[in-house]
C-alpha positions in Angstrom: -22.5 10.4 5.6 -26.2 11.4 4.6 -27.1 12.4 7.8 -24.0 15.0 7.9 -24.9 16.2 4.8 -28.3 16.6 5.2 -27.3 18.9 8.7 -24.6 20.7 7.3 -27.1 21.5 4.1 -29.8 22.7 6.7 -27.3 25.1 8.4 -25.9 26.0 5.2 -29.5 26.8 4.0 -30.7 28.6 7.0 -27.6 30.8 7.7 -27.3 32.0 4.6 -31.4 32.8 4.4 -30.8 34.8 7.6 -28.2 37.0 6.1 -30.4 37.4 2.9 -33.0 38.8 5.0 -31.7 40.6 7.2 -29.5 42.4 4.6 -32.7 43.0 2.9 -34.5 44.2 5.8 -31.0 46.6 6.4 -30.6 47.8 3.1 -34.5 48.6 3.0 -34.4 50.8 6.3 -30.8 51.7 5.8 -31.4 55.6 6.4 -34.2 55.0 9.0 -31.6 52.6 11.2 -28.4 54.6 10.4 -26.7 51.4 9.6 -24.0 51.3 7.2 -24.9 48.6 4.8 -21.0 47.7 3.9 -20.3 47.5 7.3 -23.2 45.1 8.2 -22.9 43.2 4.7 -19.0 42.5 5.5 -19.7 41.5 9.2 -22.3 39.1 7.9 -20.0 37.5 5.0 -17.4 37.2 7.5 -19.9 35.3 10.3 -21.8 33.0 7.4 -17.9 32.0 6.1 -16.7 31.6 9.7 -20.0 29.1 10.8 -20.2 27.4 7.4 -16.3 26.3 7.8 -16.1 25.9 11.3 -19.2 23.4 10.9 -18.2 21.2 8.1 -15.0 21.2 9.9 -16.5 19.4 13.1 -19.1 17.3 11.3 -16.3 15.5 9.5 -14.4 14.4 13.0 -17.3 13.2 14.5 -17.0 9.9 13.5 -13.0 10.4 14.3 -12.9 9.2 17.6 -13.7 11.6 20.2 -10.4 12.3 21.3 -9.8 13.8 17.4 -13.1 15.5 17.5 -12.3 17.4 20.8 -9.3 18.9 19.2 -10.6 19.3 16.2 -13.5 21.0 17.7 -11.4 23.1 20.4 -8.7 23.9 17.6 -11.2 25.1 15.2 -12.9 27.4 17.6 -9.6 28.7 18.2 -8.2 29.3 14.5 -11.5 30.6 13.9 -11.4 32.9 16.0 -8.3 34.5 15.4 -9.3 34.5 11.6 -12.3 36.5 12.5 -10.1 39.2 14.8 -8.0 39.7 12.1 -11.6 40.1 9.9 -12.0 43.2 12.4 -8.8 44.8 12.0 -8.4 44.2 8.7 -12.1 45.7 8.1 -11.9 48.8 10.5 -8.0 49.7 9.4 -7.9 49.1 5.9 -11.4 49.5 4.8 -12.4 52.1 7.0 -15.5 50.4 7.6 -18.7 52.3 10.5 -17.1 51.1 13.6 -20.4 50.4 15.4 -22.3 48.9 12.4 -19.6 46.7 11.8 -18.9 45.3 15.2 -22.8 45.4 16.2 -23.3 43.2 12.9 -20.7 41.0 13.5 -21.5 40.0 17.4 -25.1 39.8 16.1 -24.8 36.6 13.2 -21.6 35.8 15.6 -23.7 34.7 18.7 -26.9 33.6 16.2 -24.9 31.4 13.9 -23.2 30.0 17.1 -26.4 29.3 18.6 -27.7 27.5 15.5 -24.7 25.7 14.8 -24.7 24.0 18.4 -28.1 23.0 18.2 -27.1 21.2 15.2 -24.3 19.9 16.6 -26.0 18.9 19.3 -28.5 16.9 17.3 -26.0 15.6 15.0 -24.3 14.3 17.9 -27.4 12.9 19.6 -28.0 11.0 16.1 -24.2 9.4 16.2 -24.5 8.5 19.6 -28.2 6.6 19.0 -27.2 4.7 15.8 -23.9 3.8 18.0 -25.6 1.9 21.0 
């Protein structure tokens, strides 16, 4: 239980320093860049929710059993997904938010967080599978 919490902390920690800064790096250059800060602020919320849920989510099946944590981990993916595409509409339709700031944003800490979060995974798993044998 420590070890989970101590990764899902880490990622927790380091996701949400990423956004800080680059928000701050965003909203420093904002007229130099010609990004729209509400766009790239939302897209960044969204993507820090999205990895922080989706994370805790498969961190608590790993000890399920693996058939559990492949469909937890496949089914989160999936409903996550979704979630976020109906993020995008929602943003670009109802809150008329810069098209290409936005979606840039979002594909940006979409891919990073994912990268992060299956390193951590990947250790996290490592870790189960040594204290296992």
């Amino acid at each position: 239980m420590g070890n989970r919490d101590f990764y899902f902390r880490n990622f927790v920690i380091l996701t949400v320093t990423i956004f800080i800064v680059a928000s701050a790096v965003i909203l420093i250059f904002q007229n130099e860049t010609g990004i729209d800060f509400i766009s790239f602020l939302t897209a960044g919320l969204i993507c820090v929710l999205n990895s922080v849920f989706g994370l805790k989510l498969i961190l608590n099946s790993i000890n399920s059993g693996q058939k559990r944590f492949f469909i937890v981990a496949l089914g989160s993916m999936t409903a996550r997904l979704f979630l976020v595409l109906i993020a995008v509409i929602v943003g670009l339709l109802a809150f008329k938010l810069s098209k290409i700031s936005f979606i840039f944003a979002l594909f940006s800490f979409y891919f990073l967080f994912l990268a992060i979060e299956t390193f951590i995974l990947v250790k996290r798993i490592n870790l189960h599978k040594r204290i296992e044998s």
